[in-house]
N, C-alpha and C positions, 0 to 999 in steps of 0.2 A: 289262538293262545292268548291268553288275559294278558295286559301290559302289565308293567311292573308297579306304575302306581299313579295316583291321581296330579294333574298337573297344580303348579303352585310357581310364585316368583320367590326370587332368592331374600325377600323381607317375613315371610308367611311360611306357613305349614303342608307337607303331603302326606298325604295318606295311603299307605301299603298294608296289607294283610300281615304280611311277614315280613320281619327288619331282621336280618341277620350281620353281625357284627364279624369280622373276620373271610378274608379271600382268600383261603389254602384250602386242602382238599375238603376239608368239613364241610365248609360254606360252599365251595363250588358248587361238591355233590347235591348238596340239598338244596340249592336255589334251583339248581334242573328239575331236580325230582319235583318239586314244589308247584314250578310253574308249569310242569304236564302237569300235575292235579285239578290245574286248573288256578291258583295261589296267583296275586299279584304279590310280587316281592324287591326290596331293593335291598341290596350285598354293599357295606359301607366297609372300604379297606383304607389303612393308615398308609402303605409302605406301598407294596404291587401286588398283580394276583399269580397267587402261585407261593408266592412268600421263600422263605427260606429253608424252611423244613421241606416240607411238598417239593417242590424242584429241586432239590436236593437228594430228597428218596433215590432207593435202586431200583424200586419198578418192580420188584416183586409181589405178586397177586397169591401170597401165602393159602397155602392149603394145612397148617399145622405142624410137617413135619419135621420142621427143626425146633418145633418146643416138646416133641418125646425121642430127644436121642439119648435119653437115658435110656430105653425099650421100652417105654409104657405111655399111654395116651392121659392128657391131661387135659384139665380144663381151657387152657391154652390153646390148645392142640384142635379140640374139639369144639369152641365157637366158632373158630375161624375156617372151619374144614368145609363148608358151600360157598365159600369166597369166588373161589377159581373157577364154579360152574355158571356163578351168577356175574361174575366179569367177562367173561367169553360170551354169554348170551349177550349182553351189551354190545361187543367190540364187532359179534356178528350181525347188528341192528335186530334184534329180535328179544333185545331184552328191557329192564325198565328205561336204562335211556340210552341214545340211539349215538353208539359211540366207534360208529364203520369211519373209517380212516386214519382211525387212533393208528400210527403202529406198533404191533407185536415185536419186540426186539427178538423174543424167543419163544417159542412152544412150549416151553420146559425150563424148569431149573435142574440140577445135579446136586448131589451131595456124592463126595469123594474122598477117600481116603489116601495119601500117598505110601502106606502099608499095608495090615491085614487090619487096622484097628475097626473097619467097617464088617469085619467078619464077624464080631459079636453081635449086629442086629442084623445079621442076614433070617433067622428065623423069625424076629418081631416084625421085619417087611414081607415075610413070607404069610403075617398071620393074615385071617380071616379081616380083623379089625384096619388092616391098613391097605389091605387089595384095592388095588384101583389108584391110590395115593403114590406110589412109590413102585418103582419097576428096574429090575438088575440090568445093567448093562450089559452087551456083549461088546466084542471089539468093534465089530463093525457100528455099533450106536453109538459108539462113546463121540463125545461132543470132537470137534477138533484140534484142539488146544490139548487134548489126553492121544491123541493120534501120533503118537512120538514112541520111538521104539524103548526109548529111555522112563515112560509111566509104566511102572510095576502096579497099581495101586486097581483100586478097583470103585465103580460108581454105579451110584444108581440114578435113573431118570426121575423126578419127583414132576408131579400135575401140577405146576404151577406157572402160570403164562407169566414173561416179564412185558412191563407196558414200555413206552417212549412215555415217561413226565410231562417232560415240554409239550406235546405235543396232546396229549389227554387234558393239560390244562387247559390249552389253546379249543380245543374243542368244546371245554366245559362253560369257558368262557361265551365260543360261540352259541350253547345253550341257553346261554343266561341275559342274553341280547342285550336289551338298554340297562339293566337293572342295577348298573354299578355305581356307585358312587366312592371319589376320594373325599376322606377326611380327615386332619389331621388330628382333630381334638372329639372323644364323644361324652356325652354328657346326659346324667337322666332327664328325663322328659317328664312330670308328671300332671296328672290333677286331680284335684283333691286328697295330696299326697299320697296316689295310687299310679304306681310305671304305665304308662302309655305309649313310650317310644323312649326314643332319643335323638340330643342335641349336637347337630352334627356340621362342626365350623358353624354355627350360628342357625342353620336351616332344622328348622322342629321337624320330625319324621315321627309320625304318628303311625302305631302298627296296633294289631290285635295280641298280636306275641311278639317279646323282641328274642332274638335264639344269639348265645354269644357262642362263638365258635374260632375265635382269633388265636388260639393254640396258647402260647407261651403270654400272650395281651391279656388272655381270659383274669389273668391275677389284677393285672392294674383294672381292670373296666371290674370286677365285683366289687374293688377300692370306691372304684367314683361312686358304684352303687351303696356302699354303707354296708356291704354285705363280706363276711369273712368265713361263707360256706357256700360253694361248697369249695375244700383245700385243693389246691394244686400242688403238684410236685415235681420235677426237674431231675430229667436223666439225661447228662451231658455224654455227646462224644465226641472223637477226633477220628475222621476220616480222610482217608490219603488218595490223592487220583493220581493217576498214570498216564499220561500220556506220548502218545508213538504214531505214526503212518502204517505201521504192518504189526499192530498188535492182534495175537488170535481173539475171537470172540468167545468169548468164556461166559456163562451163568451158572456158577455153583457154590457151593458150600464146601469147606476143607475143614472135615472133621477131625476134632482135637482130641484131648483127653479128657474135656469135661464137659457139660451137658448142653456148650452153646458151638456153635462154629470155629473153629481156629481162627479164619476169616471167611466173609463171602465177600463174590466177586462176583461183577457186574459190570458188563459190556456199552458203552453209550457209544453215540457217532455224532463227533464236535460238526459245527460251524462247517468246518476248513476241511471235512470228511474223515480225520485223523479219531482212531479209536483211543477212549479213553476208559479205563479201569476204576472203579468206583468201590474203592477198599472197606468194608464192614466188618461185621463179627466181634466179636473179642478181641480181635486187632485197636477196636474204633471205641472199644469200651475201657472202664478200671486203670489198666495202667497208662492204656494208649492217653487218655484225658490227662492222666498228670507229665505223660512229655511235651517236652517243647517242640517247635516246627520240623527243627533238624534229626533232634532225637527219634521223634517217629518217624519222619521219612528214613531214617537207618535202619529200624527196626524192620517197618516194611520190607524193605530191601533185603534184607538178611531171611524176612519169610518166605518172600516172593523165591529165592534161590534156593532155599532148602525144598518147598513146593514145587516148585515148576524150575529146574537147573536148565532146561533145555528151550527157554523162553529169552531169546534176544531183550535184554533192558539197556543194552548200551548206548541206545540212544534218545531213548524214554526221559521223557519230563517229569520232576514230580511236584506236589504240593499237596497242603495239607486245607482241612476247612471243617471249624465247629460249631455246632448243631446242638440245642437245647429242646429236647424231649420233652413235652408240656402233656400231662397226663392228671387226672382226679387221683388227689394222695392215697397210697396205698399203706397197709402196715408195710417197713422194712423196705418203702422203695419197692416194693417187688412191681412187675410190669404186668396191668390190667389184664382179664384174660379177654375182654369186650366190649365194644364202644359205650360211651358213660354219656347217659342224658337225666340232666336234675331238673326238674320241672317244678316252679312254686307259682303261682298265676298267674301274670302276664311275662312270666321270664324263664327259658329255659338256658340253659349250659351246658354245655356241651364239648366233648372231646373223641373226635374217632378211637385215639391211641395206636392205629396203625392205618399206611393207606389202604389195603385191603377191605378194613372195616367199615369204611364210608358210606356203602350199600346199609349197610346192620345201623348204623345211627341215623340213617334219614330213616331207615323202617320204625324206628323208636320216637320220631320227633313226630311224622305224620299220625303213628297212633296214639299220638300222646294228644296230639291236635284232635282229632276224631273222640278220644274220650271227653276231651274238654268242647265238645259240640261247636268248634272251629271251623267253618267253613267260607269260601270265598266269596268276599266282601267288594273290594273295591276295584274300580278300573277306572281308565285313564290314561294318559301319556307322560311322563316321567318329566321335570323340568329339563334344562338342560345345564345340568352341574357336573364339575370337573369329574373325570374320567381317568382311577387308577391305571397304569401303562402294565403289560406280563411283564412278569419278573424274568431273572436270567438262572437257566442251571449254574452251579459252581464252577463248572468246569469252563465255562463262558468265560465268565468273570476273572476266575484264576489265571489263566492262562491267556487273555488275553494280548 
């Protein structure tokens, strides 16, 4: 495997093929893919890897289906629908990159109703268009946490594996061997007033392409570059965890009355072994962002009981923790349907817009390399500069 880049002292310059700006899943993913290609590369993060978004995620490997609960399949719906085939080929080592150990928290996600409201797309799951995607529950499949004589409601299995975060970090990281570097400060690089790299705490890092991938950063680092395109945009939320010793393990969706989740719920396993519930949906959007800590954790609380009344919370922990959605401006805020890669010559940008997508934007950044007749350059051994530490899930940190 090619080193990540050529040796230098900390007064002087190195030289990497590919400088990618940003350690959350963007950057991970494509520093792996990158360097099986063959790519020397070095990954320059401000904060840790894994960042706050990224470990934070619910680990769901989307297959589509909760952006047509209206009944119809959408653009949405439909970039993202080889996600789940092309992440399990990974997780089984047999895919682009070799991600056996990860663990699987679940096989499956659910989408549940605690009435009949799920009876109105029992024939769009029955169509031809969604076969394979989505599959009716019987009692006996129904996850555990619905295994209660008191669930009237009804679910279906959806194909969608949920990953361990932490732990696919940890792994990505393992992929990405020496290549990392902390920085606190970056800075463009150029000469003859054309980007060649970038200035990173003092150390010049010369690349062929620099790729900014830092999520919610990507806005200040186009700053320092002089550049005010391409727009980013910010979709805040407020997410609630759960935590217990004997919480059931849950991955599902609790369908509302309108075309998103009521919330989805996501199973983790802390530190200390104690399950924690990782509150999304609708809950985590709109109004949940304009309460305050107390006010949403009440709100939760009041959903959680009307959803699941037969769910011991009396001794559950709760907290809340917010999450800024760093995505390529869209009209109306609306949410991308596809990873977003903007390429102008030696600089690309980049935004997955979802962890699922990560696969679909390194496929865009190496054929964007391949069109621009990019190929690998340089080798050598990495100086020895400071070493971003993994970052911590929330639930780590929160509840500490």
């Amino acid at each position: 495997m090619t080193a990540p880049a050529q040796a230098a002292d900390a007064t002087s310059s190195l030289t990497t093929d590919i400088l990618i700006a940003g350690g959350g899943i963007a950057g991970l993913w494509l520093n792996a893919r990158l360097r099986a290609a063959g790519f020397s590369t070095v990954v320059v993060e401000k904060n840790t890897l894994g960042g706050v978004q990224t470990l934070g995620s619910q680990g769901i490997i989307h297959g589509g289906i909760k952006y047509a609960l209206s009944g119809s399949l959408t653009g949405a719906s439909e970039a993202i629908a080889d996600m789940p085939s092309r992440w399990v080929a990974s997780l089984e080592g047999r895919g682009e990159l070799d991600l056996q150990g990860v663990r699987r928290l679940s096989e499956a996600h659910y989408l549940w109703s605690p009435g009949s409201l799920i009876s109105g797309l029992a024939g769009f799951f029955a169509s031809k268009s969604v076969r394979g995607r989505a599959e009716a529950c019987s009692k006996a499949d129904l996850p555990e946490a619905f295994k209660n004589s008191s669930f009237k409601g009804k679910a279906y299995r959806l194909s969608e594996v949920v990953v361990d975060v932490p732990q696919l970090v940890a792994r990505l990281v393992e992929l990405g061997g020496d290549s990392f570097v902390r920085a606190e400060q970056l800075l463009p690089l150029r000469e003859g007033g054309v980007l060649c790299g970038l200035r990173a705490d003092g150390i010049e890092i010369k690349a062929q392409r620099v790729v900014l991938s830092a999520g919610l950063g990507n806005a200040d680092l186009l700053s320092q570059l002089g550049l005010s395109t391409p727009q980013q945009q910010v979709r805040p939320l407020h997410q609630v965890l759960v935590k217990a010793p004997k919480l059931p393990l849950l991955y599902a969706h609790a369908l509302g009355m309108g075309p998103k989740p009521r919330t989805t719920i996501t199973s983790h396993i802390a530190a200390d072994g104690d399950i924690v519930w990782n509150l999304g949906g609708d809950l985590a959007e709109a109004d949940g962002v304009a309460r305050d800590e107390a006010s949403q954790i009440a709100f939760a609380k009041h959903e959680l009981a009307d959803l699941l009344p037969w769910v011991d919370l009396s001794s559950a922990r709760f907290a809340t923790w917010r999450v800024q959605r760093a995505e390529p401006a869209q009209n109306g805020l609306l949410r991308p349907d596809n990873a977003f890669l903007h390429s102008d010559a030696a600089l690309m940008v980049a935004w997955p817009t979802k962890l699922a997508l990560s696969p679909n934007l390194a496929d865009q950044v190496l054929a964007a390399l391949s069109a621009q007749n990019i190929t690998p350059q340089a080798n050598g051994a990495r100086p020895d500069l400071p070493r971003p530490a993994l970052g911590q899930a929330p639930w780590e940190r929160l509840f500490a």
